[in-house]
C-alpha positions in Angstrom: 25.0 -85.8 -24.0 21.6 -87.8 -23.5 21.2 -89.4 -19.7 17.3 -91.5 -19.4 17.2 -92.0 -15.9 14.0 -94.7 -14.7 11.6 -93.6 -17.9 8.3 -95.4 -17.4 5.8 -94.5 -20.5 2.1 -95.4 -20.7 0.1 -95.6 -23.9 -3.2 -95.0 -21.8 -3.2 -98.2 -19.7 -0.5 -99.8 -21.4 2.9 -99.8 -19.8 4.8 -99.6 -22.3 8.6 -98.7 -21.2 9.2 -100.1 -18.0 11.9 -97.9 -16.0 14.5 -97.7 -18.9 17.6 -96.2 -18.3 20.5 -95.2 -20.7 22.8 -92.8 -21.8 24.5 -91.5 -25.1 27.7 -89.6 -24.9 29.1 -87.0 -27.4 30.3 -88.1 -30.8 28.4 -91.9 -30.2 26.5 -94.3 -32.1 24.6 -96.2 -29.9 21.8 -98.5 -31.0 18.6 -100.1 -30.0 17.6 -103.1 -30.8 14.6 -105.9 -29.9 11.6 -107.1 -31.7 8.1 -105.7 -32.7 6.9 -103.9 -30.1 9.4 -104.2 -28.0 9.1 -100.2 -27.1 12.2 -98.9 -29.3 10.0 -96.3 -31.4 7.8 -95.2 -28.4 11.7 -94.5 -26.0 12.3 -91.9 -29.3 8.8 -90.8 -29.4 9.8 -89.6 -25.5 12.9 -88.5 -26.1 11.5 -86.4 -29.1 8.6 -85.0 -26.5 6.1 -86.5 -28.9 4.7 -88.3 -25.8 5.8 -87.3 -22.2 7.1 -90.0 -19.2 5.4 -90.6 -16.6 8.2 -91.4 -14.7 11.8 -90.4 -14.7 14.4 -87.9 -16.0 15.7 -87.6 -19.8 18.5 -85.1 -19.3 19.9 -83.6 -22.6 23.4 -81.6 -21.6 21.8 -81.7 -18.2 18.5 -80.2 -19.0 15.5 -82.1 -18.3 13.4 -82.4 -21.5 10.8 -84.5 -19.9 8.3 -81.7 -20.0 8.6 -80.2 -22.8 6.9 -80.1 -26.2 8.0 -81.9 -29.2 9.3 -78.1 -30.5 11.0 -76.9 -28.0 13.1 -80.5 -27.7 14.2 -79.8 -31.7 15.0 -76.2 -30.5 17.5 -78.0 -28.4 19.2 -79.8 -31.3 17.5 -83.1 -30.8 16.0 -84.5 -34.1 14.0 -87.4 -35.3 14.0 -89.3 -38.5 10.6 -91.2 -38.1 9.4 -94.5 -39.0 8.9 -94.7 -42.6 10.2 -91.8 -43.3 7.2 -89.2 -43.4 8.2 -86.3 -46.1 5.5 -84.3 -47.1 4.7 -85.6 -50.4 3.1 -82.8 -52.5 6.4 -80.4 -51.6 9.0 -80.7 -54.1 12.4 -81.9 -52.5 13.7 -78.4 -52.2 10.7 -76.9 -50.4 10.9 -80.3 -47.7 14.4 -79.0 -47.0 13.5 -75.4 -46.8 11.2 -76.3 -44.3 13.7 -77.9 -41.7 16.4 -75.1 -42.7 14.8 -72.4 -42.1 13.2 -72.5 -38.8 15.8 -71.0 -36.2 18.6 -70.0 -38.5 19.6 -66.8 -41.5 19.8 -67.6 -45.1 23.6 -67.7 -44.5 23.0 -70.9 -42.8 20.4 -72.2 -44.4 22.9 -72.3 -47.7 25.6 -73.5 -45.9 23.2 -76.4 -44.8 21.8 -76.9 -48.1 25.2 -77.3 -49.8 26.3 -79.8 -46.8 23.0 -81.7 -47.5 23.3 -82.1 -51.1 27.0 -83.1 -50.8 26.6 -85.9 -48.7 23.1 -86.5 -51.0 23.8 -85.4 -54.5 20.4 -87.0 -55.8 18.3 -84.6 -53.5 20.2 -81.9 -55.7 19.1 -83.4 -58.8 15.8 -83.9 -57.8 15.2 -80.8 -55.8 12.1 -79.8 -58.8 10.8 -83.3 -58.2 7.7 -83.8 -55.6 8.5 -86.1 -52.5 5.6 -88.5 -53.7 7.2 -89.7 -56.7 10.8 -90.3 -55.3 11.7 -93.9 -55.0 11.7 -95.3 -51.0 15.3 -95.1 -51.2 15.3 -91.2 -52.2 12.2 -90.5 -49.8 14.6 -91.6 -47.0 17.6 -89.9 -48.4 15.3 -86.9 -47.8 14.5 -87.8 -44.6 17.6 -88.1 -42.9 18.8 -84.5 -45.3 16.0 -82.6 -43.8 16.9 -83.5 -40.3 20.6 -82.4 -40.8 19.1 -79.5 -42.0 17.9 -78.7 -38.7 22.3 -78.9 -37.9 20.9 -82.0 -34.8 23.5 -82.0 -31.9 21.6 -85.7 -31.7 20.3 -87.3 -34.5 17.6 -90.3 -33.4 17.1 -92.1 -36.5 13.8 -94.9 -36.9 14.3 -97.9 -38.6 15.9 -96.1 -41.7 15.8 -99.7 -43.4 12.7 -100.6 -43.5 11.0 -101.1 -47.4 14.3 -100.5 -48.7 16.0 -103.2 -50.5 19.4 -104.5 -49.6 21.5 -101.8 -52.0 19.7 -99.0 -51.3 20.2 -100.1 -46.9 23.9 -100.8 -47.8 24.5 -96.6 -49.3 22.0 -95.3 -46.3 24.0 -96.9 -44.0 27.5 -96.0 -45.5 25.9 -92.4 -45.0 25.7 -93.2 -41.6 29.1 -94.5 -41.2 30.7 -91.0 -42.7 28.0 -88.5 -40.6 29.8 -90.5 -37.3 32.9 -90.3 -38.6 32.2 -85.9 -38.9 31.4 -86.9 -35.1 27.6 -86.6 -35.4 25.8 -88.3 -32.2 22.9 -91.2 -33.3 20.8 -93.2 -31.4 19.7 -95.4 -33.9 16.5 -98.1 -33.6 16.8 -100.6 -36.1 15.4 -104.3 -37.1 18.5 -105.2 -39.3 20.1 -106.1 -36.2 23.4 -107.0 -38.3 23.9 -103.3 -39.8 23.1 -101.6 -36.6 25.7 -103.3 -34.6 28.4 -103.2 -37.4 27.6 -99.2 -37.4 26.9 -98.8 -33.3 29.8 -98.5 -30.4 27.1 -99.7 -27.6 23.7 -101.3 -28.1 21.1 -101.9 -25.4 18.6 -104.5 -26.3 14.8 -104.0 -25.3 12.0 -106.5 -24.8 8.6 -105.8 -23.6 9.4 -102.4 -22.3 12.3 -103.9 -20.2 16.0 -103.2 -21.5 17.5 -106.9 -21.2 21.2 -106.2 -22.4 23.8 -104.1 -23.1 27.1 -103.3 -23.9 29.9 -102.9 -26.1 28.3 -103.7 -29.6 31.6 -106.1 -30.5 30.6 -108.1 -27.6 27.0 -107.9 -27.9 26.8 -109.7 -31.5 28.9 -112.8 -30.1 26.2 -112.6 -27.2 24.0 -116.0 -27.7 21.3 -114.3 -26.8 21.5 -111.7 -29.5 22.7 -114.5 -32.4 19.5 -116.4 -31.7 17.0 -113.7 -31.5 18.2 -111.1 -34.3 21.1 -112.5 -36.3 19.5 -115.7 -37.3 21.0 -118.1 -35.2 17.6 -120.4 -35.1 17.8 -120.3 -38.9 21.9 -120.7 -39.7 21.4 -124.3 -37.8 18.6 -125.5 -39.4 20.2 -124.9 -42.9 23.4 -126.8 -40.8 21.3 -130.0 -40.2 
């Protein structure tokens, strides 16, 4: 489904992905993983169009989205949950769904999506009156992730849908995850809790600097010893050992 073929990004002068290669195929989870800066958000940010390569191919069902605007790439079915989440906060939850459901399709669909939406999320249905400024974080990115399936994503890229959420709320987003890939949704997920994204992931490519390091099935990559020390607290599991 997605093919990144030699992608070299700048942020002016900065270099910031460094000939990055990968591909996705249809009805995968695949994650990315690596620390702060490592380049995960800015490869979705190009995938999404939001900033363009400079270098190299992103192919999406063989069609080049390299040039294209960030519009024209959700035309295409490829849609982004950002980093932290970014509702708009004075529309109530139902008008923050309309928006995403409305763009390309009839009010047949639209429905259809809404009722899909608010089965997998039943609070968005009982907060649909309720501005997206006074949900908790937990709801905000309930909303998040809703609004981009209302947008019916062939690929769903999804941007550290933990972060500020406490450990119960990450467990239920991530059990959301789990069922939309069991309806055979495609994700390319970028996410710091290393642990849940490899439980959820079939393949994970690790990135550092720009520079993907690793990869592989994501049952062998979290018995890697590279991986265990840098994201699954290896350092820290034999310190509380000594």
């Amino acid at each position: 489904m997605l093919k990144i073929d030699g992608v070299h990004t700048f942020y002016g002068n900065v270099h910031a992905l460094k000939g990055i290669s990968l591909h996705v195929e249809e009805g995968e989870v695949v994650s990315l993983i690596g620390a702060n800066g490592a380049g995960k958000t800015t490869l979705l940010k190009t995938v999404s169009g939001l900033i363009h390569p400079a270098k190299g191919e992103i192919l999406f069902r063989g069609e080049n989205l390299g040039r294209l605007p960030a519009h024209e790439v959700v035309l295409r079915g490829v849609i982004q949950v950002p980093e932290g989440r970014r509702i708009f906060p004075e529309f109530t939850v139902a008008e923050n769904l309309r928006l995403a459901g409305l763009f390309k399709r009839g009010r047949q669909d639209y429905q259809n999506n809404l009722h899909r939406v608010e089965a997998i999320f039943p609070i968005l249905k009982q907060r649909e009156n309720q501005l997206g400024s006074t949900l908790s974080g937990g709801e905000q990115q309930m909303l998040a992730i809703g609004r981009a399936l209302m947008a019916r994503p062939h690929l769903l890229l999804l941007d550290e849908p933990s972060l500020g959420l406490s450990p119960t709320i990450i467990d239920h987003v991530f059990d959301i995850l789990t069922e939309l890939k069991k309806q055979g949704l495609t994700l390319l997920l970028v996410e710091q809790n290393a642990k849940k994204a490899l439980q959820l992931s079939d393949r994970t490519y690790v990135l550092e600097t720009g520079t993907l390091v690793l990869e592989g099935d994501s049952r062998q990559i979290v018995d890697d010893p590279r991986v265990k020390e840098a994201y699954l607290g290896g350092a820290a599991t034999r310190r509380a050992n000594n």
